[in-house]
C-alpha distance (Angstrom), angle and dihedral (degrees) to the residues before:
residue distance angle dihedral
X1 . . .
X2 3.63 . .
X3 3.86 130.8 .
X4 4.23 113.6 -133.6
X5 3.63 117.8 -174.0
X6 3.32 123.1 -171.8
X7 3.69 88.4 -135.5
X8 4.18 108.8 177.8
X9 3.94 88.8 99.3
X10 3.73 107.9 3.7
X11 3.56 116.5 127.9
X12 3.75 98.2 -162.9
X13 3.98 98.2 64.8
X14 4.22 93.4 113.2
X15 4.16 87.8 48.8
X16 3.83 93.9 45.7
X17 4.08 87.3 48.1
X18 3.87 87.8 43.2
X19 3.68 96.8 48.1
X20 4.20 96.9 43.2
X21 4.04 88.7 48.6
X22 3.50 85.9 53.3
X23 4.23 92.4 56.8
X24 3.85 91.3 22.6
X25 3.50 100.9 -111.4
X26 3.90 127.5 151.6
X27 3.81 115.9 -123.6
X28 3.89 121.6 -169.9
X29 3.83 121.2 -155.9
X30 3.42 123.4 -145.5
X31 3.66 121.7 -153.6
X32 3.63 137.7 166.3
X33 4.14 115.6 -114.9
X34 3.77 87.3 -106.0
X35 3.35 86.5 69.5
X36 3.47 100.1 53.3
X37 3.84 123.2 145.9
X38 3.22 136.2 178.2
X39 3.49 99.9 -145.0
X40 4.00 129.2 134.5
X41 3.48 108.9 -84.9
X42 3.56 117.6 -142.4
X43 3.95 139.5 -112.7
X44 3.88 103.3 -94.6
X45 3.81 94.1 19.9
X46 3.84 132.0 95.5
X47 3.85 127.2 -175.7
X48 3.37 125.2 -147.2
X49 3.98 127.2 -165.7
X50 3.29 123.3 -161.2
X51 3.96 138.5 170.3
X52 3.48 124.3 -57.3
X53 3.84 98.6 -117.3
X54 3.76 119.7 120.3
X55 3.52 105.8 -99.6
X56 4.00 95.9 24.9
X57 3.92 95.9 118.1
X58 3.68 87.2 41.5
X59 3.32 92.5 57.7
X60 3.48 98.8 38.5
X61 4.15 94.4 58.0
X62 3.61 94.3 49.1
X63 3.87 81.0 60.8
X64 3.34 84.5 55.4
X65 3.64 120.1 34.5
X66 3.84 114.4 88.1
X67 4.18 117.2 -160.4
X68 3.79 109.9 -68.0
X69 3.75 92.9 24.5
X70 3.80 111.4 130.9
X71 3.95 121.1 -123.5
X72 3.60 123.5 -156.2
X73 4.24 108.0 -154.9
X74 3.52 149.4 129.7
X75 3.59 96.3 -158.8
X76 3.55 108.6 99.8
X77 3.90 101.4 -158.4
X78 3.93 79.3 59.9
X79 4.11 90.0 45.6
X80 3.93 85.9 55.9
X81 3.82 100.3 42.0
X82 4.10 87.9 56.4
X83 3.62 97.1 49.3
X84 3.57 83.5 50.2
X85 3.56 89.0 56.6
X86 3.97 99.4 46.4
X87 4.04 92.5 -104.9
X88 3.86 121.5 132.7
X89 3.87 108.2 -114.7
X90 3.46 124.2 -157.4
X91 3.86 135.5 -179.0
X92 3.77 125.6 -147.2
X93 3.44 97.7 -126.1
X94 4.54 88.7 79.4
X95 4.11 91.8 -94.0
X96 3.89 125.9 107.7
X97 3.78 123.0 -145.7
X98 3.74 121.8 -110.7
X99 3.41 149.2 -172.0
X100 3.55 89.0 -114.9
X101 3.87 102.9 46.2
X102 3.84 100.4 38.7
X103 3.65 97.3 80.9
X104 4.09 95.2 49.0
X105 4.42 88.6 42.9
X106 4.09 80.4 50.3
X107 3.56 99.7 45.1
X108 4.05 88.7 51.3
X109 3.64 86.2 43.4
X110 3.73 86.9 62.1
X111 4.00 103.3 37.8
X112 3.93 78.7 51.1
X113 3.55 94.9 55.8
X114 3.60 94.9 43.4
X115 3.90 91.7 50.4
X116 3.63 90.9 57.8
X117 3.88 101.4 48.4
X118 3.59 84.8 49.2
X119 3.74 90.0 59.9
X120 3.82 106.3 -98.3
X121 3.69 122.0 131.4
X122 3.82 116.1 -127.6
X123 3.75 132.2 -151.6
X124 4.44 103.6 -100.7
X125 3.96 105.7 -136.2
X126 4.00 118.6 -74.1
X127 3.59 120.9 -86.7
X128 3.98 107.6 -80.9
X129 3.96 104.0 -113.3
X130 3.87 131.5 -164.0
X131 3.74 85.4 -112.6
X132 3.95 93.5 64.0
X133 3.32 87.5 47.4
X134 3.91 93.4 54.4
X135 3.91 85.4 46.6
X136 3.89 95.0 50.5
X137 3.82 88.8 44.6
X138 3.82 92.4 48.9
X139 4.16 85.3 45.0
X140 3.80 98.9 43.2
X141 4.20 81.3 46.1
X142 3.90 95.5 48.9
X143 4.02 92.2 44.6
X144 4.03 93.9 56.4
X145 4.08 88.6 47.2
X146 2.99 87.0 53.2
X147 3.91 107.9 48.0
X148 3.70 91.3 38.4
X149 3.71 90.6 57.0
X150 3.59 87.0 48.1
X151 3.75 95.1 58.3
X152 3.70 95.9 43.0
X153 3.73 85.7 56.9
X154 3.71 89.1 52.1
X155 3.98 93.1 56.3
């Protein structure tokens, strides 16, 4: 299993890298070239850049990302094309993806979107706090347990 975040704005890259060291699992990074960096990449982590279109890392991890992979995103049109795709899709925020709440997050996605080009002002996302990022880490944590113990049980 591999770990792919989409990294350009994600503000749980250091837990993800902390966590997967911890249960030796490579994660990959995906970034847009405006976020490039020349910074020392680290053992058990890859970067990849990729053009600064919209949905370029998007597109570039469902290359990627084989079934049971683990993605790391708060774009929802992501979130649905991994399910899709048997991966395990998680969102920063401490909630995972399903099959049963990807159509309601899309839906509100839309009406959202729609709101907005119609003039109204929405509410941006919350503040990110140190206690979402202890219930990510305790999520992302919990969902690895568990899918390794699944495919030990499988052997």
């Amino acid at each position: 299993m591999k770990i792919y975040v989409d990294a350009d704005a994600s503000p749980v890259k250091e837990v993800v890298i902390s966590v997967a060291k911890k249960f030796d699992l490579q994660v990959v990074l995906v970034k847009s070239f405006s976020h490039f960096s020349n910074e020392e990449t680290m053992e058990g982590v890859e970067i990849i850049y990729v053009d600064t279109g919209a949905d370029a890392a998007d597109y570039r991890i469902m290359q990627l990302a084989k079934r049971g992979d683990l993605i790391i995103t708060q774009d929802y049109g992501l979130a649905s094309l991994g399910l899709g795709k048997g991966c395990f899709v998680l969102h920063h925020m401490g909630f995972a993806y399903t099959n049963k709440n990807i159509d309601q997050l899309l839906e509100t996605r839309h009406l959202s979107a729609k709101a907005r080009r119609s003039g109204l002002k929405t509410k941006g996302p919350k503040p990110f706090t140190d206690e979402d990022r202890n219930k990510f880490r305790f999520l992302l944590e919990n969902t690895i347990r568990e899918k390794l113990t699944n495919e030990k049980n499988l052997e």
